[in-house]
C-alpha positions, 0 to 999 in steps of 0.5 A: 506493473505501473504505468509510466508516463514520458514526453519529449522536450524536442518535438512534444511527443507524449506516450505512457508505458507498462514498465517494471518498476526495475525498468531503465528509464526510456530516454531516446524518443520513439518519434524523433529519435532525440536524447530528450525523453523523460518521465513525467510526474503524474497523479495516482489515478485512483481513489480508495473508497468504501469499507474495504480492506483500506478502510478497515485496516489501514485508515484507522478505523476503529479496531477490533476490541481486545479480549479480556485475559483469563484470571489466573487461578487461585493458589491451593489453601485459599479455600477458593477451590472445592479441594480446600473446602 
């Protein structure tokens, strides 16, 4: 669940929140009881790093060479095979 940072423009309070991401969003304040609490637009506060799964599937890292397909077979008559022979 991500955390949800609010802050009122009456007083000043500021508080962070877990919340679902299908939450209403908090407008009453907790500390002075006003209309005038809203979401904050915060930073992410991690990094991705390392040779993870970030890293070797979605940053785009070298991928994984493909196999090479295997040569049909000749047709019989060719005298490709031990039969025509």
């Amino acid at each position: 669940m991500p955390i949800y940072e609010y802050r009122c423009d009456a007083c000043g309070f500021q508080k962070e929140f877990l919340q679902k991401m299908s939450d209403a969003t908090l407008t009453t304040c907790p500390e002075c009881k006003k209309e005038t609490f809203s979401k904050m637009l915060s930073a992410a506060g991690f990094q991705l790093k390392g040779s993870g799964w970030y890293a070797t599937d979605f940053k785009g890292g070298p991928k994984p060479k493909e196999e090479k397909k295997a040569e049909p077979a000749p047709a019989c008559g060719t005298g490709a095979c031990g039969a025509c022979s």
